[in-house]
Backbone as numpy.savetxt, mean C-alpha at the origin, in Angstrom:
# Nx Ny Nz CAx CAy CAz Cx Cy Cz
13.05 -3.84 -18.70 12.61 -2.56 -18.18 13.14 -1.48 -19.12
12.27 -0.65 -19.15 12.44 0.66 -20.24 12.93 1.70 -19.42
13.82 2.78 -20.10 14.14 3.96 -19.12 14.05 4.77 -20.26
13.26 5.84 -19.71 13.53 7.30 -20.67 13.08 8.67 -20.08
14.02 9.29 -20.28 14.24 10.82 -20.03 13.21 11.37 -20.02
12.48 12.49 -19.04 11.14 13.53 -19.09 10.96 14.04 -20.39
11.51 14.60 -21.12 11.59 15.02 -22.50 10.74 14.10 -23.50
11.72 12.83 -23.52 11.48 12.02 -24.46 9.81 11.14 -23.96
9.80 10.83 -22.87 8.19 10.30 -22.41 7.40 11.21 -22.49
7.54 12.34 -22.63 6.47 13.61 -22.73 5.82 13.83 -23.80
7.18 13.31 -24.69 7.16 13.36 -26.55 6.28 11.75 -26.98
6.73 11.17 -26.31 5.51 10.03 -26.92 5.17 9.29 -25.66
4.51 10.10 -25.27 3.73 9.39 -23.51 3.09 8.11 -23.89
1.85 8.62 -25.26 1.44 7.09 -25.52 2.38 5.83 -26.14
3.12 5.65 -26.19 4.24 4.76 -26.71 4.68 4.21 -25.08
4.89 5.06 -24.32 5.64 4.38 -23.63 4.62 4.29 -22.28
2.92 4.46 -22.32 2.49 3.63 -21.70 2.38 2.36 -22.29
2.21 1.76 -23.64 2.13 0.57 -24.08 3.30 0.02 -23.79
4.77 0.43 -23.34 5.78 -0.05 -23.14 5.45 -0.90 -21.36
4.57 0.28 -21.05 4.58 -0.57 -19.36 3.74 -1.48 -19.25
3.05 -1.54 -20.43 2.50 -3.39 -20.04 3.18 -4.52 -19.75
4.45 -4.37 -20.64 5.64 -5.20 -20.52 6.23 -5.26 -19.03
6.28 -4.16 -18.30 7.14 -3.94 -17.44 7.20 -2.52 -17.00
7.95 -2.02 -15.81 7.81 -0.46 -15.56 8.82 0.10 -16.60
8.70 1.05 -16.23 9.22 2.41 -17.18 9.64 3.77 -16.45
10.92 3.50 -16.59 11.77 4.51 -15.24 11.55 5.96 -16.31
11.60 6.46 -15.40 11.77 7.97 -16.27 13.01 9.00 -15.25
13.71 9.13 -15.96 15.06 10.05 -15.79 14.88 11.45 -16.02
15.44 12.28 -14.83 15.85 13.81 -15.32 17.71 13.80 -14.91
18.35 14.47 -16.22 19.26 14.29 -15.91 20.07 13.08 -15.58
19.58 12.12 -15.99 19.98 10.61 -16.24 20.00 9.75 -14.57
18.80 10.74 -14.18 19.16 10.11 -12.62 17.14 9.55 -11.87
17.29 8.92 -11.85 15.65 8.62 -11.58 14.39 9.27 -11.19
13.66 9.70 -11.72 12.41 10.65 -10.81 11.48 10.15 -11.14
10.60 9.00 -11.40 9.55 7.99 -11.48 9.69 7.30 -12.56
7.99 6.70 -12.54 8.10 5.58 -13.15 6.83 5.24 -13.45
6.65 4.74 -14.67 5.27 4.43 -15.42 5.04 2.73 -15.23
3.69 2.56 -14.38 3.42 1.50 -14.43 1.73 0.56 -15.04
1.84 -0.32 -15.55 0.69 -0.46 -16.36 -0.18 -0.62 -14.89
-1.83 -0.64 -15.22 -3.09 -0.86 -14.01 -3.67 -1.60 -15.13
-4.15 -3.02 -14.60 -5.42 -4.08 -14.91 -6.56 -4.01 -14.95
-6.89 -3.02 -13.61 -8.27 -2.91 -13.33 -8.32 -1.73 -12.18
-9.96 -1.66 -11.78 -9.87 -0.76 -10.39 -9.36 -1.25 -9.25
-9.45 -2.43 -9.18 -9.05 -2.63 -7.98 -7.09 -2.85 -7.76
-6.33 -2.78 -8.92 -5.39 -3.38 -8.50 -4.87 -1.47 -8.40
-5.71 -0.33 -8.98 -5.82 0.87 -8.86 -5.06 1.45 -7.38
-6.44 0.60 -6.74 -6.54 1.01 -5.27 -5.52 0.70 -4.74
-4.89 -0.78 -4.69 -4.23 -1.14 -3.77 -2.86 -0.23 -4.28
-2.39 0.22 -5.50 -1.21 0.91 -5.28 -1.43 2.51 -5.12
-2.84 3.11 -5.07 -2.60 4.35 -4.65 -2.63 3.97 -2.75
-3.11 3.23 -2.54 -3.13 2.55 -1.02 -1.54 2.28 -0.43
-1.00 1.91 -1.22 0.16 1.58 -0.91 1.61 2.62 -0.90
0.99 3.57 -1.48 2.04 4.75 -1.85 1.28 5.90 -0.51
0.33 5.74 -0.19 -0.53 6.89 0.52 0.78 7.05 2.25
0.85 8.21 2.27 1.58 8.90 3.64 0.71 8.48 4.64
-0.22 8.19 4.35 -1.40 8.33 5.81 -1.70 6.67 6.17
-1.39 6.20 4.86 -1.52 4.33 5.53 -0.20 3.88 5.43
1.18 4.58 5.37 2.08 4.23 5.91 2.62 4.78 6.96
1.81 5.85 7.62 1.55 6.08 9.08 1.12 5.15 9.86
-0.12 4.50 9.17 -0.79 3.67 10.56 -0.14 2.12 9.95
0.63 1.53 9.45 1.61 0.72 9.30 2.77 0.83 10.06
3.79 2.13 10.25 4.45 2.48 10.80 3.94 2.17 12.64
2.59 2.83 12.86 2.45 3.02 13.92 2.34 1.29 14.90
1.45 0.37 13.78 1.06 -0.58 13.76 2.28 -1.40 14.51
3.59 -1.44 13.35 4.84 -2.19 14.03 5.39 -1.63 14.83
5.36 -0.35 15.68 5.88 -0.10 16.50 4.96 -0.49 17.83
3.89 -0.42 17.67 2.98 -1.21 18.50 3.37 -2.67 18.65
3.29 -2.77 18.05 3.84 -4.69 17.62 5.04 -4.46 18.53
6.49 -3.88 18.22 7.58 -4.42 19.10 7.16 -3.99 20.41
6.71 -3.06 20.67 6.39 -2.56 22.27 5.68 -3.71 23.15
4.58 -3.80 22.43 3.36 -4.73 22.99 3.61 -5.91 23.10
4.24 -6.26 22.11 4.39 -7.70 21.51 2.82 -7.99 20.88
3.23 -9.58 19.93 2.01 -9.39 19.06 0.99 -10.67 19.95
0.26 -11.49 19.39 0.16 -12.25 19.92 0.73 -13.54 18.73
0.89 -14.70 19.46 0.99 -16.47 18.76 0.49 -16.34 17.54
0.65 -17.23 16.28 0.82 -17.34 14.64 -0.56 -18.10 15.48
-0.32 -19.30 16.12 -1.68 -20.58 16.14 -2.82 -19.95 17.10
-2.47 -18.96 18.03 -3.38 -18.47 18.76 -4.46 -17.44 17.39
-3.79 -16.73 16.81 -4.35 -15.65 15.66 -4.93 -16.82 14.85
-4.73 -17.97 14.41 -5.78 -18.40 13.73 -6.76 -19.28 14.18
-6.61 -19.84 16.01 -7.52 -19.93 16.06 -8.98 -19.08 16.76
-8.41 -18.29 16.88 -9.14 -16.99 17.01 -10.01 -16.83 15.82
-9.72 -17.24 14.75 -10.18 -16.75 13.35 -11.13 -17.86 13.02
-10.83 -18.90 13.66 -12.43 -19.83 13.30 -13.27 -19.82 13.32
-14.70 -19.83 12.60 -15.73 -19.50 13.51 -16.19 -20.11 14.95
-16.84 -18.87 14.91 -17.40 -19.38 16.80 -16.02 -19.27 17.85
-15.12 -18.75 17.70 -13.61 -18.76 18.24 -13.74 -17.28 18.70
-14.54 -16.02 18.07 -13.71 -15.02 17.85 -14.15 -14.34 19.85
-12.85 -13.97 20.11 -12.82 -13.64 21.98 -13.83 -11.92 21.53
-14.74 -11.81 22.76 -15.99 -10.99 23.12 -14.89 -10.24 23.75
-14.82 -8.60 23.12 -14.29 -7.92 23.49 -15.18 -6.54 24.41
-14.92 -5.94 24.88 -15.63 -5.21 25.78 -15.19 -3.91 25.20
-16.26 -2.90 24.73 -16.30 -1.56 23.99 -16.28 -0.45 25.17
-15.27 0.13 25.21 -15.11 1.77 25.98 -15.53 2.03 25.93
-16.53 2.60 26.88 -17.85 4.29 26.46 -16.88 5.27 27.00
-17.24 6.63 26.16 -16.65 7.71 26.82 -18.00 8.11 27.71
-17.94 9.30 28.40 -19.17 9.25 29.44 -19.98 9.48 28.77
-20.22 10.43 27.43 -21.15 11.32 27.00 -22.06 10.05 25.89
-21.41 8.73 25.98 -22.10 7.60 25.43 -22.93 6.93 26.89
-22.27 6.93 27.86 -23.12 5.83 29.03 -24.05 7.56 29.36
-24.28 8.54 29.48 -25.06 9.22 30.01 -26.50 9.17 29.21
């Protein structure tokens, strides 16, 4: 792993994206961490880390496991066989009124 100062990555940004193919690339202010350069493959591996950094889907992650301890989840063997075909349980859709009127 590479580390270098805002200054110095600013001064040869392209150098030290070819450095993050290898690996990330911390970048320091004041010799103390404030990001980090990481290489992308493609679009899709794009997505999954602006996905993964996003406030708003580690809201509904957050919200998700707290649901989970409250609720409880259901069975590891029940969830897959749920997932077989022809398995999956007929769930019944809420209308609000202004849908059944």
């Amino acid at each position: 792993m590479k580390i270098g100062s805002v200054a110095d990555v600013k001064a040869k940004f392209s150098a030290y994206l070819k450095d993050a193919k290898g690996g990330p690339v911390v970048v320091t202010r004041n010799g103390k961490p404030v990001g980090f350069l990481i290489s992308v493959e493609d679009d899709e591996e794009l997505e999954r880390l602006v996905i993964a950094y996003s406030p708003r889907f580690q809201g509904i992650l957050k919200r998700a496991r707290q649901h989970l301890q409250e609720a409880g989840g259901i069975p590891h063997e029940k969830f897959w066989k749920e997932m077989e075909p022809g398995n999956q349980p007929i769930r019944k859709i809420k209308r609000t009124r202004k849908e059944t009127a």
